[in-house]
Phi, psi and omega in degrees: 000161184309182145246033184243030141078013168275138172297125185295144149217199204280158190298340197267001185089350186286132159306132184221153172229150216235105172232095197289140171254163209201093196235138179277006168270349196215146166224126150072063172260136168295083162294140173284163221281159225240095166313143150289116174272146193280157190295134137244108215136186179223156168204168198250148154213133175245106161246168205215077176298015148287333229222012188333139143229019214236082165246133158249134197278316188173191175204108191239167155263235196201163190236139179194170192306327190279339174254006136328269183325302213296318176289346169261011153298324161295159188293187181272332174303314181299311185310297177295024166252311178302294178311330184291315194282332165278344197230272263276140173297136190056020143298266171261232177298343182078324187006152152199350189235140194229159188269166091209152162334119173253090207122198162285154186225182179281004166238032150291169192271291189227183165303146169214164110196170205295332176235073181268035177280119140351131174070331197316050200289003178258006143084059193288299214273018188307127162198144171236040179296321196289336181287312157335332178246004160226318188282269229317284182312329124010261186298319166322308182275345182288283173347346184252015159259306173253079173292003181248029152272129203232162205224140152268124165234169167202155194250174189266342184187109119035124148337049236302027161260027197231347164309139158276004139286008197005086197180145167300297195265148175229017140182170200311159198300183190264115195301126178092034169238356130094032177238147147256124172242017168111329173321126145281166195278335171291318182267038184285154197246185186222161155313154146076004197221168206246113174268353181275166173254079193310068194218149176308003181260312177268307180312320184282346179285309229295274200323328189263331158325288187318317212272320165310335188260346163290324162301325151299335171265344153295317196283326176306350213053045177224088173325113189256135172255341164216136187256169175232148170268350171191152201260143174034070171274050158234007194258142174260151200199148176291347177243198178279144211209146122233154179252166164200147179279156187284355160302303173310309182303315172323306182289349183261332179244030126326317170281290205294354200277300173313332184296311206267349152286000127333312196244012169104347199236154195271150176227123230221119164281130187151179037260138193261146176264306208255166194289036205215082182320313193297007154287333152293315158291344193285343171273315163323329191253022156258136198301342193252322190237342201296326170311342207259311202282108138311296189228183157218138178261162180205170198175131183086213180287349158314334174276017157275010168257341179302337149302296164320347211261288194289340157301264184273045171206052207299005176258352175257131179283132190248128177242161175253115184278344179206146188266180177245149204301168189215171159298345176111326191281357168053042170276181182304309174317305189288302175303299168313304175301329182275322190280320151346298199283306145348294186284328178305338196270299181294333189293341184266314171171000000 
């Protein structure tokens, strides 16, 4: 097509559109350009600007380390050529509203977190240097594409002295993949059961870890505006995980919620896995933490709580927090199952 988006046309006047295929054995192959028949008949569109049922806040990834490394494997052209077609407005994707990790996550170079001196409930030893050299450069160069870019963070684990496993992961590696990732068969965590130490000491160091590491990224000059207290807390993952039941999650942002309406940022439950509103309601509906709670995020088989979710409670912002992982093969399948998930998210609510 031209590039002011018309259809071209053929020397006889007939409207023609000019089109590339994308295959996963082939890329951006040039197809002959297609005649157009003109519509015949009528159809309706109704719309009912009265009638919102929508705001879409934006559309982000999540920023994490490995995909650091992978863009500075590039020349500084190629890299500022990706970032301009993923951030820049009226460019590419537009992104603006992103995810990343508070710690390690499963794209980390390796396991972290800010503070791992044992006991350290006055958090002396809070440092986010290892973020300095990948998430700060990270969000900089995207941001220096997208100025209306904006961040949610969560973290994948806890300190692990703050754990009742001391440990990152909360169970064994995935049979054939020929990884240890360190774990005893005594510290595999469970669905349903609070692998954090649900105890008044740790909740309350917990809540002021969130609030050091938003401050700390202020000081980077980058604003985090909302947080989750934990990504899939019901899956123990072979990589960094905690579960936690939602009684144990009431009582922990219970602690976080007043620190982080301290500093301005919002607190969204989640990341929800499973198919079950009522784990979100049992934290709304506690009189200590449900006050707190904006939003919820969801993601994976959690998007089988977003009707419900959104039926009783038409007033909590719900986001779909995660896309579902694909091979790698960018195929046609993998593009349809992601646009799939996406009308399942706005279509329930």
């Amino acid at each position: 097509m031209p590039h002011d988006g018309r259809p071209s046309l053929s020397p006889a006047g007939t409207p023609t559109v000019d089109w590339v295929v994308t295959t996963q054995d082939a890329a951006w192959q040039v197809q002959p350009p297609l005649a157009t028949t003109p519509f015949v008949g009528a159809f309706d569109v109704v719309i009912s600007p009265d009638a919102p049922r929508h705001t879409i806040d934006g559309f982000g990834g999540c920023f994490n380390e490995l995909g650091w490394d992978a863009l500075s494997m590039l020349t500084d052209g190629e890299r500022e050529a990706i970032l301009r077609d993923f951030f820049a407005p009226g460019v590419g994707l537009n992104l603006s509203l992103c995810r990343m990790p508070v710690g390690a996550n499963d794209f980390s170079r390796d396991w972290y977190s800010y503070d791992e001196t044992p006991g350290d409930l006055a958090l002396a030893d809070f440092s986010i240097a290892q973020d300095r050299a990948t998430l700060v450069p990270f969000i900089h160069a995207a941001a220096a594409h997208q100025p209306a870019l904006r961040l949610w963070a969560s973290p994948w684990s806890p300190p692990t002295w703050m754990k009742t496993n001391d440990h990152y992961a909360g169970a064994m590696p995935w049979p054939g993949s020929g990884v240890d990732n360190g774990l005893r068969t005594d510290q595999v965590g469970a669905e349903g059961t609070d692998m954090f130490r649900v105890e008044e000491p740790y909740l309350a160091a917990y809540a002021e870890y969130f609030a050091r590491f938003v401050e700390a990224y202020r000081a980077e000059g980058i604003a985090v505006e909302m947080v989750m207290p934990q990504n899939e807390f019901n899956s123990a993952q072979p990589f960094p995980s905690c579960t936690w039941t939602p009684a144990g999650l009431a009582r922990f942002v219970a602690h976080l919620g007043p620190r982080m309406d301290a500093l301005g940022v919002r607190v969204f439950l989640g990341t929800l896995e499973r198919p079950d509103a009522a784990m979100v309601e049992a934290v709304l509906d506690d009189p200590a933490a449900g006050r707190w709670v904006t939003g919820a995020g969801l993601q994976w088989a959690g998007k089988g709580a977003i009707a419900a979710l959104h039926h009783n409670r038409p007033d909590l912002t719900l986001f779909q927090t995660e896309q579902e992982c694909g091979d790698g093969k960018n195929s046609w399948r993998f593009a349809r199952h992601t646009w799939n998930l996406m009308r399942h998210f706005i279509g329930n609510g």
